[in-house]
N, C-alpha and C positions, 0 to 999 in steps of 0.2 A: 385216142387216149392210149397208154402206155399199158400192156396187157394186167390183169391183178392175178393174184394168187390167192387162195382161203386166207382169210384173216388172224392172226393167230395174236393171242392177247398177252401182255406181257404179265407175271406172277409180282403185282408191285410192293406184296405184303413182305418181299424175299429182300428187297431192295433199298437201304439204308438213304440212302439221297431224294426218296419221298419225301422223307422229313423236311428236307430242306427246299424243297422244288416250289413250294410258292414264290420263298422271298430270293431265290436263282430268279426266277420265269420274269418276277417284279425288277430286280437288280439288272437284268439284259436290257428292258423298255427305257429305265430310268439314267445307268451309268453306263458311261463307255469302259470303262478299262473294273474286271472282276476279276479276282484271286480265288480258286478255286478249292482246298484242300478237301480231299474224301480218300479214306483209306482204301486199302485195297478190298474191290469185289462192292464197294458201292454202287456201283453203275452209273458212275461219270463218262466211261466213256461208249454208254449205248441208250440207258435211259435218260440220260440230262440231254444230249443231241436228238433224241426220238423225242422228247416234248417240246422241244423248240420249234418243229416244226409241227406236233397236232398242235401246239397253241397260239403256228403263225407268228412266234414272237417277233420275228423283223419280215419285212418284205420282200428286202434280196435275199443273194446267195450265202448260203453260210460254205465256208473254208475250214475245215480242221485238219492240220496239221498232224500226222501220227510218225513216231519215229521209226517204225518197221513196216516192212510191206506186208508180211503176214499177217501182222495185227490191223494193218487196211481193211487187207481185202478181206477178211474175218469179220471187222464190224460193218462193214457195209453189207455183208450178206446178210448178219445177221440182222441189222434196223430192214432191211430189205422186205425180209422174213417178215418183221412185227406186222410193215404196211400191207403185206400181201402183195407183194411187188415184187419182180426180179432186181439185180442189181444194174442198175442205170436207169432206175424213174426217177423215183424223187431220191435216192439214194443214190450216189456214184461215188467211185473211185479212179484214182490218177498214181499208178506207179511207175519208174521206169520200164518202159517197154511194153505197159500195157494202161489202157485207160477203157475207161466204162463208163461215158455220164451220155447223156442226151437234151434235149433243150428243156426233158421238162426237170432236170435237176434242179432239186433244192441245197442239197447239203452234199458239196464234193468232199472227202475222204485222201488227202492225198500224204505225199513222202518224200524222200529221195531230193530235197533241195527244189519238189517243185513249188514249195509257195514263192521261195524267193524266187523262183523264174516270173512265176506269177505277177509279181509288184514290180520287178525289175520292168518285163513286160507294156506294164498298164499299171503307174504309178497312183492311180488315182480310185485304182479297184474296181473303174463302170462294173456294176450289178451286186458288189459285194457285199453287205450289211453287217458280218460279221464274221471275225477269224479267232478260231478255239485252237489254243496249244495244245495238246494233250500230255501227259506223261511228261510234263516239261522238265522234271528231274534227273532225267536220261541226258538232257543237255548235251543234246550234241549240236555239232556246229552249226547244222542248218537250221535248229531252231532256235539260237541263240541270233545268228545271223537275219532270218525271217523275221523276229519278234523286231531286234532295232530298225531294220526299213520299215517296218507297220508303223512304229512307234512316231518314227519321224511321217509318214505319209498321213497319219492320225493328227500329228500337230502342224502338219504345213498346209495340209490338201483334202483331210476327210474328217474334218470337226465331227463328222459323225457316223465317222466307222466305231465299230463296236470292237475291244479283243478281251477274251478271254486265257488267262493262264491256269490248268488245271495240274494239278499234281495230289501223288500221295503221301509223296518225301521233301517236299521239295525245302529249301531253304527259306522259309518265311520273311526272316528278317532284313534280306538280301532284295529278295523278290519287292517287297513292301519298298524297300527303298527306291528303287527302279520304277516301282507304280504307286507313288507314293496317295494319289485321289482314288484308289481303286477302292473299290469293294470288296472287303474279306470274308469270305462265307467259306466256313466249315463243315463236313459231314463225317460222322461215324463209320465206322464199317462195318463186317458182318459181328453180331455177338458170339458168334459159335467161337469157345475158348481153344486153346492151341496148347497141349503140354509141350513143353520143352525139353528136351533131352540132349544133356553135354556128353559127347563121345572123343576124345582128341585123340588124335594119331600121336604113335609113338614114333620117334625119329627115326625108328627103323621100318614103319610100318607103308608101304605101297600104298597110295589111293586108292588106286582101279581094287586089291585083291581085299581089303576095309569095308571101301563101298559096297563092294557086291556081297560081301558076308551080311553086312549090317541089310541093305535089301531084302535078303533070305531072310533073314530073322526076322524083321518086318513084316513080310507077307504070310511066314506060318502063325506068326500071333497075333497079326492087327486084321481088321476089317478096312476093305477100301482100295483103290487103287492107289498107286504110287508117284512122286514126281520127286526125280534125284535132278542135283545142279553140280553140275562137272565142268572144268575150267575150261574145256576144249573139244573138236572134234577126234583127237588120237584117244585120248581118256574113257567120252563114252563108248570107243569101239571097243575096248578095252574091256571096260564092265559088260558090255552087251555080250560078249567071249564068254565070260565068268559068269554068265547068267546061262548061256544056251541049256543049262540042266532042269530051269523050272518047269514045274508041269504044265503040263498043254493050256491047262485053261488062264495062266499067265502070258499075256501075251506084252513082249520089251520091241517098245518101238522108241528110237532112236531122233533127236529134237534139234536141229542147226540148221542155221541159214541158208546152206551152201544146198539143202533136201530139194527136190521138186517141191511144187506146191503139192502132189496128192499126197506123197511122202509124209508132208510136213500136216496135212489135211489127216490124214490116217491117225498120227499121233496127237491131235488135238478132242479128235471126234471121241464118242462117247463107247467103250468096250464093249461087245455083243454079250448080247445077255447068258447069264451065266459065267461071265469070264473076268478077269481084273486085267489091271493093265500097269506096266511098269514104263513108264516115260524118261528117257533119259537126257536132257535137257541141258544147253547152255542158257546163260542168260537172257538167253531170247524171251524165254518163259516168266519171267522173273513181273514183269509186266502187261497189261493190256490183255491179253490172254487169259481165258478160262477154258483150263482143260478138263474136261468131263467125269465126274465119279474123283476126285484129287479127296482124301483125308491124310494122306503120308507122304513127308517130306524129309527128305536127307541131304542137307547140304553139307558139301564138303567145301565151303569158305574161301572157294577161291575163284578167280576168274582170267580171264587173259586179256591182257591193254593191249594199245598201238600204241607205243610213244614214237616221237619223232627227234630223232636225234641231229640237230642242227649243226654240227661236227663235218657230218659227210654226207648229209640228206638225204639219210637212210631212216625206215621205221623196223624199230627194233617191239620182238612183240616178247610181253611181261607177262609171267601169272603173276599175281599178285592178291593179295587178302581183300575180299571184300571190304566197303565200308557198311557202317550199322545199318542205312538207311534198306539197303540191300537186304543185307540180314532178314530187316523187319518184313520186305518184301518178302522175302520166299519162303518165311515161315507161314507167311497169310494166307499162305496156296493151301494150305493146311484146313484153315477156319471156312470156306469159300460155305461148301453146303452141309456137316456139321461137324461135330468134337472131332480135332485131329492131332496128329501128331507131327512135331517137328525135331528130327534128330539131326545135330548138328558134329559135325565133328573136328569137331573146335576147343576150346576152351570159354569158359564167360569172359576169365580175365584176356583173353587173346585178342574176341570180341569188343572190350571196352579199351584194349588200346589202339583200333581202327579210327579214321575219319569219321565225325556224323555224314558226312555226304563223299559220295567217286567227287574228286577231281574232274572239271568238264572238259569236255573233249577241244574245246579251242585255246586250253591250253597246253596240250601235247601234242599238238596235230600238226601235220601239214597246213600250212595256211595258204599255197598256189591259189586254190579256186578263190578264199574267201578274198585274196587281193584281187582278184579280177573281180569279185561282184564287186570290191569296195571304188575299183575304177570306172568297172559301167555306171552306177549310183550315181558317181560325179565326189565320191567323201576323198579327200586328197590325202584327209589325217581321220585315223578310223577314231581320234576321240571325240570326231563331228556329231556321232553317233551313241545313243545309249545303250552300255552294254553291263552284265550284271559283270563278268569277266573281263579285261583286257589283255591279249596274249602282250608278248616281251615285244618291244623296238629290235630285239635278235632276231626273233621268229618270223616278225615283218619282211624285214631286211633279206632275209634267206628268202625267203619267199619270190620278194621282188626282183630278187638276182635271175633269180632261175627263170622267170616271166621273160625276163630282160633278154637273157641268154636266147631263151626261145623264138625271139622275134615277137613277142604277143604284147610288150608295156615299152614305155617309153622312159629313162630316166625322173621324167615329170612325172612321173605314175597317172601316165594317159594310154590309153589304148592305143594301140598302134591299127592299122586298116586289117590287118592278120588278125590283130587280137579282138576285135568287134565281132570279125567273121568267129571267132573260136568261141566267143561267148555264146552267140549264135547257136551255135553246134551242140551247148548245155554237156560237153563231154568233158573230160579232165586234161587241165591244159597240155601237159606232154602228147595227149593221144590227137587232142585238137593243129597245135603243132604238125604233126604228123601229116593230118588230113590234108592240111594247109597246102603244105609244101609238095606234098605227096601227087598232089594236082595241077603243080606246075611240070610234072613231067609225065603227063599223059595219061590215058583212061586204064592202060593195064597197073600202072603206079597205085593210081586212085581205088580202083578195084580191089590191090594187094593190101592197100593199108584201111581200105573200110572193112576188111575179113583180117586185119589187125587189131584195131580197136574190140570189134567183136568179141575176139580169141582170149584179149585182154580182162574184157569184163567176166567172159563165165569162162574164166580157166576150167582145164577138168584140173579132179583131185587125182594125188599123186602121181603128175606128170609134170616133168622138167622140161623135158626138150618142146617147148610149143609148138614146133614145127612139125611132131609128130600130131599135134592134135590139129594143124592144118589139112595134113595129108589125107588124117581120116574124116575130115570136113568133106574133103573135094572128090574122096571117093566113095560117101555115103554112109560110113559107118562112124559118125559123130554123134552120140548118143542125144545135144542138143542141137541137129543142125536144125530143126524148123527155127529155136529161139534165135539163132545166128545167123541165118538168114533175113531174119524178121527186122534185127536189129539193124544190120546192115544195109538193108535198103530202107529204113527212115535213116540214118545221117545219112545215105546220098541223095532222098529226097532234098534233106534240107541241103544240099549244094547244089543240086538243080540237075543233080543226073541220075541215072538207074544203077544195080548192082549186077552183076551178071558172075556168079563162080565162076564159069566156065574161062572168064578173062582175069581170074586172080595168076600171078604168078610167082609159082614156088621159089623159084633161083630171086625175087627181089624181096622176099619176104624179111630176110634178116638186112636189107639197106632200109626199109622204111621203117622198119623201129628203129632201127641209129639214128633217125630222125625224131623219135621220140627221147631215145635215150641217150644223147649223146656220150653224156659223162657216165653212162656205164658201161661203155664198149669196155673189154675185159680182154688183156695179155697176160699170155700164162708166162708164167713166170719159168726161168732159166731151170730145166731140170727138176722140177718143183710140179708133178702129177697133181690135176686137181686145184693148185693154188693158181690165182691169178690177180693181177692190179689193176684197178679202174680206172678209166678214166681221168677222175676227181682224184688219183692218187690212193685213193684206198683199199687195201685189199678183199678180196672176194675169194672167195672155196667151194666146189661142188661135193656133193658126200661121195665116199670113198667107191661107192659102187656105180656111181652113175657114168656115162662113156662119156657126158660132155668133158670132163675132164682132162682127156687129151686132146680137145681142140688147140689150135693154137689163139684165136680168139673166140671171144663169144660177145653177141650183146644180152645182157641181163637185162631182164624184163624187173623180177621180182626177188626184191633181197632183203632176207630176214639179219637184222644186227645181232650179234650172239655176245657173250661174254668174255668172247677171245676179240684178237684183233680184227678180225676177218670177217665177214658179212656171208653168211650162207644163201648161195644162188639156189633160190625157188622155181625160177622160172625163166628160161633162154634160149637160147640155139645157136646154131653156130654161125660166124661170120668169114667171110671172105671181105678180106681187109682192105686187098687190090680192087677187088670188084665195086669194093666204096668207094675208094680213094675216084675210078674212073666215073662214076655215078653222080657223087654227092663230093666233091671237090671243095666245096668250100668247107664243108668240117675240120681239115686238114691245114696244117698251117708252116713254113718253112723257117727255120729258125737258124743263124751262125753260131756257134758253140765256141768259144775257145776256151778251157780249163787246164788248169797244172794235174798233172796224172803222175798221182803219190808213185805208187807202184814203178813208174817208168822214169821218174826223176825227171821229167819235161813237159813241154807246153804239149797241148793235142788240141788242133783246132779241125771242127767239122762241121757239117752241112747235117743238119737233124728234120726228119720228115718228122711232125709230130700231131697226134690226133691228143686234144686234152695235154696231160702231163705224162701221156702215151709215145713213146719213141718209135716208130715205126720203120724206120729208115737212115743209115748214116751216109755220109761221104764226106771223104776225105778233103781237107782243104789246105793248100800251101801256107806256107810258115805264115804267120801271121806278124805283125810290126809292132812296136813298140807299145802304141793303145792296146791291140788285143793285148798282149801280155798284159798288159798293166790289169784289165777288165778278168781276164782270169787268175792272176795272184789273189782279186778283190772277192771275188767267187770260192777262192779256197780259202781266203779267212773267213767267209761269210759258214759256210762248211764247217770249217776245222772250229768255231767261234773265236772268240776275243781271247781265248787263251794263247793260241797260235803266235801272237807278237810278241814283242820282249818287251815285258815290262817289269821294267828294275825298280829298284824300290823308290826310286823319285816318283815315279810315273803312276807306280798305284797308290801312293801316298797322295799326290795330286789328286787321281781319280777318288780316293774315299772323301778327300777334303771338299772337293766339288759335288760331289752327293748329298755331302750332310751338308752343306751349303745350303742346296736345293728345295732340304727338308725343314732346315730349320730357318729361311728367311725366302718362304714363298711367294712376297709380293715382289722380289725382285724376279726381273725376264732371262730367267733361265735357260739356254736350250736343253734339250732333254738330253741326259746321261746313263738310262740305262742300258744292259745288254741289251736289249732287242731295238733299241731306237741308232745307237750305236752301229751295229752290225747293217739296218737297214738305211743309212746314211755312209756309206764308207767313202763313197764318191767326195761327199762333200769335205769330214774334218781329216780321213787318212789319207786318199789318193794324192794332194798337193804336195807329202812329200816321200812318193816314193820314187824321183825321179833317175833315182838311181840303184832302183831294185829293178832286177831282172833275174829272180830266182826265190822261190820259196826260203833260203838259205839266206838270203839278203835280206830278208822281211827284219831279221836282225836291226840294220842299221837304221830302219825308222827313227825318231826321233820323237818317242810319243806324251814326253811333256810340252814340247812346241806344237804339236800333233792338237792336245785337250786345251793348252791354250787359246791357241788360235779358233778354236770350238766355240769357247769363251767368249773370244772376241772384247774389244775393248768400249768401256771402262771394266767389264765383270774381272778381267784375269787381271789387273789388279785391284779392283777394290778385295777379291778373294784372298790375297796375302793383309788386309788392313780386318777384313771381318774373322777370318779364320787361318791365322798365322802356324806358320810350321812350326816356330818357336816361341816358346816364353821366357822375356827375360826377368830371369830374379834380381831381387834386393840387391843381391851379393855382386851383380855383373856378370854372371853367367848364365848362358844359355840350354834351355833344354828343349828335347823336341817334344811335342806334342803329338800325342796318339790318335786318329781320326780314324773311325768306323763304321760304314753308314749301319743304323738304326740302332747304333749306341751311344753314350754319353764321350765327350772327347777326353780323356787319361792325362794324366803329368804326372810320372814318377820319381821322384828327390828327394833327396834328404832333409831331413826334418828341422835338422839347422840352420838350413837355407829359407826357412821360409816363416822364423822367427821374424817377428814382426808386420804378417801379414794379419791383419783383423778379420778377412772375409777368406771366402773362394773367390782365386780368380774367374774370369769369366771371358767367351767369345761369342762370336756369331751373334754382336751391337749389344750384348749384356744380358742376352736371351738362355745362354748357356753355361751352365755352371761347372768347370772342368773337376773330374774325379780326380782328389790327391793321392797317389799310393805314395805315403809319407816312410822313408827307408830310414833305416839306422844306419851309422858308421860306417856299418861292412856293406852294406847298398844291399841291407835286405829287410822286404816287407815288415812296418813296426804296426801301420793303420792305413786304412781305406776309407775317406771321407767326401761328403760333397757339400762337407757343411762346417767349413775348418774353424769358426767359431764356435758352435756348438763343442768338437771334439778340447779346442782350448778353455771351453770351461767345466767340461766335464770328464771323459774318459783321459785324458792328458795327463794325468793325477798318477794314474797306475803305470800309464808306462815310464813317467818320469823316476818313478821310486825303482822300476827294475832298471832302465838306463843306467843311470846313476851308478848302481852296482858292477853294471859290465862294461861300459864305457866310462872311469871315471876321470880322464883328461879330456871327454866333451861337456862343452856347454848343456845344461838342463836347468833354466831359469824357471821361477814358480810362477812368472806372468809373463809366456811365450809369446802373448800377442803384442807385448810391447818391448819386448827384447830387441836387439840389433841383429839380423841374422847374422852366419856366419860360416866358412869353409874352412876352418879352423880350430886343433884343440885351443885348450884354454891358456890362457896367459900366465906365465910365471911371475909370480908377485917379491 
């Protein structure tokens, strides 16, 4: 038997979800699918899992899902605790790169995308009885992603698995529809009351020097220890500075992800007697987590996102304001064990124009991984699947390119024999890639890129050059080599070989992340310190003080999108470009160039080595014939755009007339006419006649209304003269032209005499179009602007008649224009 420990009894009278724990314990036996809601400090996520298993509620394994590792391996000790058990009896835990369960597990604890390896796995869940979301408000991808494979393995293959969704925030009415047979059961939370205090920053006012004053005031007048929420790891260092003056018996420990666990263990545990404690906390805290002696809370309202910017397939990282749901959360750290306080420093009104809930994470994220779970599954179209969320058909697409790119998916969105292996590997497909390929060239390759991926995952903080925290890997002063070690040799178990440092190699370390990275190999730009462009064509910048900056390349590992054009390099080292080029050969691709070069007034045709939309190499190439030229005049209208031709007033009058064409009789088969469709068809409607261009200069003599005809194609270029005529002929036998503008009404300007005897507005584009009159006087100047030349003849017609009359009194002004004869002539001498 699994060793015990004194038994220690849980305090139930403290714990708001007693209340509710029959008809839970009743609701597991009888329903598959429950909706959990209990506010925070209920004990949803220690006491409702701790009596599932004293009451035996199912017989398999239960699986709960936690979104943070530290809030894991936190509750696992602590259920551990209740049984008098270490953690791996009947309690275990599963995070990346560490696990703790044993066979007599009853309730694994796990995170990190493992349940979905889980089901992915063993579809059918042998041993499992029932899967607990937790904290499902947090929505992040993996548990958004985990929930729809459950859902579907619940209706195809396990009529009687059991799942559970708990939350404190969560969206009810969203959730409900998604589970729409489920069971809703509610719990309270603690009653200890929470005053509220609005403090908001003034525009001038610093967070870090705000926070840390309103702390001080805090702790000389309130009782309790403290918990502040700070958007970031620079911020809390920041107040933690601004705090170094408290007295001894305050002790400020410091709360983020990035801590050791004792670090992060130190700031959860409970202050030594005698002392208080100042916690300085990202949102890590904000759930799951009960930190010790908590009655004082100071949030400053804001937090920092990932979004994923589909542009350039960079994640650009936001502060941004909480939403309320949030709010409500970290004020409850307040109420946990009694009356607290919560100082906000916000506004109420700032607060009520927040979200009820964050935005989930599968819709700003990166979706690489979530398209490869959705190709191992077998789901071709992710609406196979039920999800409360569906990301964009953009975000898709981006996704699958980049798979594509990698060697890992097939246009089909099938796995390719690489991308099975990579799912395999459960690592992030760029790094899996890596491994791949990294292993078709031998064990010192494979060695350099499993002490890649490593380096990848626990970057140190405030280090750029990665290469620098290799070095200090291999020569023992890496502060986490045992964890990088560890990690390392599980991915080469799972490829069937050992890890050995001693055969990583330094000089191949920047080729085998180009294997990861292709598209952000980085050329620094001509004389431009610092600045560089990717790959993918977009630029990239090291900060002013770092030396990567006068490398001539780099491969960027890690890039933050900023507000400017340019993507700030977090994380990279330097490349040798030859050294790739001899290495990894196929990255590289050889391209003929021939373009008109403004500057030099002639053709320049060349041989371009190119890595991406990376120029690596020129050479010169002899004159080129007739086609090239033609292909790089095409090249520098595509450049210079559509304005570069001559287009005389035939040819744009044409071109507006065949736009508004386009718009206002859509069911005829159009080709498309705008700039960009245009531009990326030049071949087809301009090149046929430039047979006698042989110079930017001559682009002249095009011919660009036979040019848009011929576009046309017949019947369109002429039914276009019978639907939307260049001219309208009047009454009188004269012609005028007509004004065409795409996304405006078509114009006819004339004199008002000429058009005596018209009853309506004329009309084009089959009757659909009503032409605007600017009806002129005499001297051919504006009298009225109508679209509705009945209406102005029975009513405004009146006034101008009686001033015409006055100033033109040898023109016609009959008192029933619409049945007059027009006319281009004074009046008749009697």
């Amino acid at each position: 038997m699994w060793p015990t420990l004194p038994h220690r009894v849980l305090p139930l009278s403290q714990l708001p979800i007693e209340a509710v724990m029959p008809q839970l314990l009743k609701a597991v036996k009888t329903q598959h699918q429950i909706i959990l809601k209990a506010a925070p400090g209920a004990g949803k996520s220690t006491y409702f899992p701790l009596q599932l298993l004293l009451n035996q509620s199912v017989t398999g394994k239960i699986v709960m899902l936690e979104p943070r590792r530290l809030a894991a391996r936190n509750i696992a000790r602590y259920l551990a605790q209740q049984l008098g058990e270490q953690v791996g009896g009947r309690v275990g835990y599963r995070v990346r790169g560490e696990t703790k369960v044993s066979h007599h597990t009853q309730l694994e604890i796990v995170t990190e995308g493992i349940m979905t390896r889980m089901i992915q796995n063993d579809p059918e869940l042998n041993g499992v009885d029932l899967l607990v979301f937790d904290e499902f408000h947090e929505r992040s991808i993996h548990a958004d992603t985990a929930l729809a494979f459950s859902l579907e393995v619940q209706e195809a293959l396990r009529d009687d698995l059991k799942i559970v969704v708990m939350s404190a925030t969560l969206d009810q009415t969203a959730l409900q529809a998604l589970l729409p047979t489920a069971a809703y059961i509610e719990s309270d939370g603690r009653s200890f009351d929470v005053e509220t205090r609005y403090l908001p920053l003034g525009n001038n006012d610093p967070l870090p020097t705000s926070m840390a004053k309103t702390i001080e005031s805090l702790m000389q007048k309130e009782s309790g220890s403290l918990l502040a929420f700070l958007p970031g790891v620079a911020a809390i260092k920041q107040v933690e500075e601004r705090l170094s003056h408290l007295p001894d018996n305050v002790e400020v420990c410091p709360l983020y992800g990035q801590l050791s666990f004792a670090e992060q263990q130190k700031a959860i545990s409970p202050a030594a007697i005698g002392k208080r404690k100042v916690v300085l906390a990202t949102n890590i805290a904000e759930t799951s987590l009960t930190i010790e002696g908590i009655r004082l809370v100071v949030d400053s309202g804001l937090e920092r996102v990932a979004r994923f910017d589909l542009k350039n397939g960079l994640t650009r990282l936001e502060q941004v304001r909480i939403a309320q749901s949030s709010a409500i959360q970290r004020a409850g750290r307040a109420g946990r064990i009694e009356e607290g306080v919560c100082v906000r420093l916000y506004s109420e009104s700032q607060l009520k124009q927040q979200p009820q809930v964050p935005q989930p994470e599968i819709l700003h994220s990166d979706l690489a991984s979530l398209v490869m779970e959705l190709a191992f599954w077998g789901a071709g179209d992710i609406s196979e699947l039920k999800w409360l969320d569906v990301p964009s058909t953009a975000a898709l697409s981006q996704a699958k390119q980049l798979l594509v790119s990698l060697g890992l998916l097939t246009e089909q969105n099938q796995l390719t024999s690489e991308g099975k292996i990579a799912h395999e590997l459960g690592v992030e497909p760029r790094s899996a890639a890596m491994l791949i390929q990294a292993q078709y060239s031998g064990e010192k390759m494979l060695n350099t890129a499993l002490a890649a991926v490593a380096l990848i995952e626990e970057p140190e903080r405030n280090v750029t050059n990665v290469a620098h925290s290799l070095h200090r890997w291999m020569s023992g002063a890496h502060s986490k080599k045992a964890i990088l070690i560890k990690r390392a040799q599980t991915l080469a178990h799972k490829l069937d070989t050992a890890f050995s440092l001693k055969d990583v190699d330094e000089q191949a370390f920047p080729l085998v992340l180009s294997l990861a990275f292709p598209d952000r190999i980085a050329q620094q730009r001509v004389n431009q310190y610092g600045r560089f462009t990717l790959a993918n064509g977009h630029g990239a910048e090291c900060r002013a003080e770092d030396v990567l900056g006068g490398c001539e390349y780099l491969v960027a590992i890690d890039l933050m999108r900023s507000h400017s054009n340019s993507s700030q390099v977090n994380l990279a080292c330097e490349l040798d470009i030859h050294a790739l080029q001899d290495t990894f050969e196929s990255l590289f691709s050889s391209q003929d160039v021939v373009d008109w070069d403004e500057k030099k007034g002639r053709l320049v045709a060349e041989r371009q080595i190119k890595l991406g939309q990376l120029v690596i190499k020129r050479e010169v190439m002899p004159s080129p014939g007739k086609e090239k030229m033609t292909q790089a005049l095409l090249t520098y209208v595509r450049r210079q755009g559509l304005q570069s031709l001559n287009w005389t007033p035939a040819a744009t009058n044409l071109l507006e007339r065949i736009r508004c064409a386009v718009a206002w009789l859509p069911e005829q088969a159009w080709p498309s006419f705008d700039d960009a469709d245009l531009l990326d068809n030049l071949e087809m409607w301009l090149e046929p006649y430039m047979s006698s261009v042989s110079s930017v200069k001559d682009l002249t003599k095009v011919n660009l209304v036979e040019a848009l005809n011929a576009r046309l194609g017949w019947p369109l270029n002429q039914n276009i003269d019978e639907w939307l005529p260049e001219e309208y002929h009047l009454p009188t036998g004269s012609k005028k032209r007509i004004r065409y503008q795409f996304g405006q009404e078509p114009v006819l300007s004339v004199r008002m005499q000429e058009v005596f005897g018209e009853s309506g507005s004329p009309t084009v584009a089959l009757g659909r179009k009503r032409m605007v009159l600017e009806l002129l006087s005499p001297a051919q100047r504006p009298l009225q602007v109508t679209s509705d030349l009945a209406a102005f003849w029975a009513g405004s017609y009146k006034e101008v008649q009686k001033e015409m009359k006055g100033r033109y009194p040898k023109h016609v002004w009959p008192d029933d224009p619409a049945n007059h004869v027009a006319t281009t002539k004074q009046k008749t001498i009697k």
